[in-house]
N, C-alpha and C positions, 0 to 999 in steps of 0.2 A: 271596448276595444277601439283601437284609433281606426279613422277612413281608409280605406285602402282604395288606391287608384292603377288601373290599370288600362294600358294601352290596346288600342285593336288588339294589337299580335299578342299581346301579355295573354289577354281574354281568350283567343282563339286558341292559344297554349294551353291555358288553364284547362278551359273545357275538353282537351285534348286530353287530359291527364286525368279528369273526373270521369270520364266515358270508361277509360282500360284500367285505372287503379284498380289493385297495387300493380303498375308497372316499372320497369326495369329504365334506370339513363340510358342504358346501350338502346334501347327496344326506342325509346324517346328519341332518340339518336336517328334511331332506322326511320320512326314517322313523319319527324318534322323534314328530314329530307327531300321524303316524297312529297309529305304535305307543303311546306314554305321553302322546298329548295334548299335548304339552310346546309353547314356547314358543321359536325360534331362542336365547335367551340361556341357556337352561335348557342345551338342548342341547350349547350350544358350552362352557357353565361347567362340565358334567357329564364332557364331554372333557378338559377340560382337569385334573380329579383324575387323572383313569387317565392322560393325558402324565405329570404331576405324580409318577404312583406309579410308572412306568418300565413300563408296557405298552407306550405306542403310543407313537408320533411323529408331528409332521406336517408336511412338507414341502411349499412350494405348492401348502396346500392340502388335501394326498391325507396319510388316514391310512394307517401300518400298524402291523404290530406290531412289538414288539423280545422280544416271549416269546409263542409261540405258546399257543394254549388247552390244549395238552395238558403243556407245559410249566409252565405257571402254574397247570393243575388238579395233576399233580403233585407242586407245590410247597405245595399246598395242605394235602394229601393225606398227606405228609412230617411237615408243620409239626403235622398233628392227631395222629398215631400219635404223635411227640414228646412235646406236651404235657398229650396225654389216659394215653397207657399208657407213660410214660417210656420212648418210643422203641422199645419191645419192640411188632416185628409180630406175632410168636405170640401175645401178650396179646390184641393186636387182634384178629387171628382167633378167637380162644377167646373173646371179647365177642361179634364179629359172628355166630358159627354157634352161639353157646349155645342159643339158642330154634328154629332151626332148622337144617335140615339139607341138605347139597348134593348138589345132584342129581348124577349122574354126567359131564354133560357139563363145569360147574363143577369139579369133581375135576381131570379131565384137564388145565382149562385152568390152573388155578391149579400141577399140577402140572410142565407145561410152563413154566411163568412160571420154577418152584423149578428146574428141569432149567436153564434160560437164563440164570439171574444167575447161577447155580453155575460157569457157564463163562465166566463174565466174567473 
């Protein structure tokens, strides 16, 4: 599947729409006004990227998604250890724990994680 890039507000959308799925555009309509002030056209335009990037769909109506958030965070997540540390996780790890140190309950769980794909 190609990268998909989204803005602050896309992301804050999105997640908005992962939380209440299946929810209604009108209902979208009513949150994102309280939430970002927005405008019904704002709203519906701002849905209409994320259909557009292959998140959600909408069928009479009622959004959902077609990659869930942990799917799409994932993917996200993938795409940066790629293009940041040439796809090397160890690199990534050796950036993210340089300045600090993990505590032992991180240890276990990350070791777990290494125990689990190992047996994939």
């Amino acid at each position: 599947m190609a990268e998909i890039q989204l803005g602050v507000i896309e992301a804050r959308y999105a997640d908005m729409i992962w939380e209440h799925e299946p929810v209604t555009s009108s209902e979208l309509v009513k949150m994102t006004a309280i939430e970002f002030n927005w405008k019904r056209t704002t709203a519906h335009n701002v849905l209409r990227r994320l259909i557009d990037k292959g998140l959600f769909q909408k069928e009479n109506g009622v959004v959902t998604s077609l990659l869930s958030r942990e799917e799409f965070y994932s993917m996200q997540s993938k795409q940066y250890v790629k293009d940041t540390f040439a796809g090397s996780l160890p690199a990534f790890i050796a950036a993210f724990t340089q300045n600090s140190k993990l505590t032992e309950k991180e240890a276990e769980a990350i070791r777990r994680m290494i125990d689990e794909a190992e047996e994939k």
